[in-house]
Phi, psi and omega in degrees: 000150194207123176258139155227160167145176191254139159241111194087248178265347208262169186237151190246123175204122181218112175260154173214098173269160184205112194298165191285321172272012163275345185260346157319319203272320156313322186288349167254020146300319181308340198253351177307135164303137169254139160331092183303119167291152170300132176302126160263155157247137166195262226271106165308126173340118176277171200262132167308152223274350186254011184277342175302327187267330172319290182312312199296295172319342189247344122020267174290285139355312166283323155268043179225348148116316192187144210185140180286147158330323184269306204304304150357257182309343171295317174304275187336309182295310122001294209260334175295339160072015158195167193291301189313333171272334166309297193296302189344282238293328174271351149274352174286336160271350174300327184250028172218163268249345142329337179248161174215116188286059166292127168315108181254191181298319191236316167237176148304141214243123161277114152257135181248133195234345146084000000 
């Protein structure tokens, strides 16, 4: 049997010869039953650690009717207590299906259609 091919920058060339009873021998390994494992089920979902700023973020949003992308994220950020945790909560409002994203003069505009 013979691999060619690259791992990075390096070029591969691996040959791996076997006498016919070493690949006899791989082949009734292929054939070993595998054991069933046991079903896990499992760990009911703990609630995310941002649905509390989820709910709050959307919120925001909803009584304000629509807000531009930067006030938007300012608020978030604000509330959410860091910019990274801002942007989540606004893309998590970008994709979800209570909003609606129009294109403004200068950013983007949050509508909230509920």
């Amino acid at each position: 049997m013979r691999i060619r091919g690259q791992i990075g920058q390096w070029p591969v060339d691996l040959t791996i010869e076997l006498a016919p009873e070493e690949w006899a021998q791989l082949g009734r390994q292929a054939e070993l039953p595998v054991a069933p494992q046991p079903v896990q089920h499992p760990a009911p979902a703990a609630p995310r650690q941002d649905d509390g700023h989820w709910a709050a973020a959307r919120d925001v949003l909803r009584v304000a009717g629509h807000m531009s992308g930067p006030e938007l994220l300012d608020r978030l950020e604000g509330l959410a207590g860091s910019t990274a945790a801002g942007k989540r909560l606004l893309v998590r409002l970008r994709h979800c299906s209570e909003v609606k994203v129009a294109s403004g003069e200068d950013a983007p505009v949050y509508h909230w259609v509920g």
